[in-house]
C-alpha angles and dihedrals in degrees: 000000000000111000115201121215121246115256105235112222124261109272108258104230117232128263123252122282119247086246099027110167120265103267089058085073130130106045125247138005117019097253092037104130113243118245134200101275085056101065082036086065093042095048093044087234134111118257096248082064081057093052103058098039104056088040086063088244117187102174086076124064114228112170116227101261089060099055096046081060104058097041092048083056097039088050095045094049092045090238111167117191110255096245094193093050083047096062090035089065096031086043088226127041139234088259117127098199106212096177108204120261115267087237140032121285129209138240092273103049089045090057086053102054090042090057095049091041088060092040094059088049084063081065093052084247110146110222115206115183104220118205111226111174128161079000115110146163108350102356083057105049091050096053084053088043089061092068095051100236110189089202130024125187105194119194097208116060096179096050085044107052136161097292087054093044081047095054092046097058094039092056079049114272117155102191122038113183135182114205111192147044100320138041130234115214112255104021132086106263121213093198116207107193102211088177078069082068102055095041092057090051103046082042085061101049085044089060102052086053100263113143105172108059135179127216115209108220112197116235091210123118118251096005093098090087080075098029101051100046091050087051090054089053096055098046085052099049091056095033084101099032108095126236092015122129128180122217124204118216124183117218125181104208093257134111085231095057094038086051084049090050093050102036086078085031095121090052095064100065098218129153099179141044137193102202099200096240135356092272095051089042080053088050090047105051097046083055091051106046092041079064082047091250109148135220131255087349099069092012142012120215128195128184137188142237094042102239133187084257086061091066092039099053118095119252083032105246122245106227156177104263099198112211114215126193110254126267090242104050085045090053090046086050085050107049088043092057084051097050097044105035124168105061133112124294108273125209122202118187107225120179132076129183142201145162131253115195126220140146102296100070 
């Protein structure tokens, strides 16, 4: 009979040492995550020093050595603060929702939000885009109050609306702020006049002598919280000029609906155009020179937003520069309102425009 040896069991290796050297932490396997107490152990620190160090902390004092040190370990360990436990135990986070816009938004306003985005990181602020689409007014601002924001800047006021800015505060958000035309009660509103817009622009063809002047209205959905506005400024701007009378012409942003539009140009008589923004000012004026149309001398076009393209088209394009308030001095408004929470809605008007001639007008 064959008698087959007993397997000996695999050597149980030895716990740590009290005093076991730096790269035996963490403890445990070798993908375990480091925690805390681990950086704690490496640093020579507890783990409330830890905590405040790497939470920015200043009620605490924690001299500079101190600090190099536990960031020296956490960084040495890869530990990375557990953001969620963070906000469990603050009862809101660190996290600055921006939910994405319902429509498309151009160069300029994506400039805008990039340089306020870096700008609230300055303040140690985390930004997270939320994309929102198809949710509005209180189902939205639940599924943004799940993340504990402790500030949200929502770029739609009326979806929005008070029930959604009530939500918000009660799951702990300290700042609730409305970028765009309109205001939400109960929220900070960063308004954004879009009628400023229109009124430059119909200023500006008053001024070079035009006197029947057209309005582009995008026919694109969601975009008439912008269109309408800018066609109220410049009715507005020519109500008490004599003799002046505004069009409205609706323009889907294809080459087939701007052909459709100039193809009955001449009967309507018109010498100036406020094309609604610089791309569909570019759409326009191809239309209008393929039917043989000029510009400025039968009709004058203006933009807005004053793009790079402005200055490319031929001839340039006068346009609306739209002056918006820095990143920085947004984020500093931001992280006041947080600090301080409790006081009445504020609203900051925003948006400045002005005219830059060019060839075209």
């Amino acid at each position: 009979m064959v008698q087959i040896p007993k397997q000996q069991p695999a050597p149980v290796p030895a716990p740590d040492a009290p005093n076991s050297p730096p790269d035996s932490v963490p403890q445990g396997t070798p993908h375990s995550v480091p925690t805390s107490a681990d950086v704690a152990r490496l640093a020579g620190v507890s783990r409330a020093t830890v905590s405040y160090v790497l939470n920015n902390t200043s009620a605490v004092r924690i001299s500079e050595p101190t600090r190099r040190r536990v960031h020296a370990a956490a960084k040495e360990l890869g530990y990375v603060p557990h953001a969620a436990a963070r906000s469990l135990r603050a009862g809101h986070s660190r996290m600055v929702l921006m939910p994405t816009p319902q429509i498309a938004v151009g160069p300029l306003f994506s400039e805008f939000i990039n340089e306020l985005q870096w700008a609230l990181s300055r303040f140690d602020y985390t930004v997270v885009q939320y994309g929102s689409l198809g949710l509005t007014g209180e189902e939205a601002a639940r599924a943004w109050a799940e993340l504990r924001p402790v500030a949200v800047l929502a770029p739609d006021a009326i979806a929005l609306g008070a029930r959604g800015v009530a939500v918000l505060k009660r799951s702990g958000a300290k700042a609730v702020f409305t970028l765009g035309p309109q205001r939400a009660d109960g929220a900070h509103a960063l308004l954004m006049d879009q009628r400023l817009v229109g009124r430059a622009a119909a200023a500006h063809l008053l001024a070079q002598g035009r006197r029947r002047i057209g309005v582009i209205v995008p026919e694109e959905p969601g975009l008439e919280a912008f269109s309408q506005p800018r066609l109220d400024g410049v009715r507005t701007a020519v109500r008490t000029v004599e003799g002046c009378s505004v069009a409205e012409l609706p323009l889907a942003y294809t080459e087939d609906s701007a052909a459709r539009l100039v193809d009955g140009w001449r009967s309507l008589g018109l010498d100036g155009v406020f094309a609604y923004n610089d791309e569909y000012a570019m759409l326009l004026m191809r239309a209008l020179q393929d039917e043989g149309i000029t510009v400025p001398d039968d009709i004058a076009v203006v933009g807005a937003d004053d793009l790079m393209l402005a200055r490319l088209l031929r001839p340039r394009l006068s346009s609306v520069r739209i002056e918006l308030p820095s990143g920085r001095s947004l984020a500093e408004l931001v992280d006041r309102v947080v600090r301080e929470p409790g006081g009445r809605a504020e609203v900051h008007d925003v948006l400045g425009a002005s005219v830059v001639h060019r060839e075209s007008s």
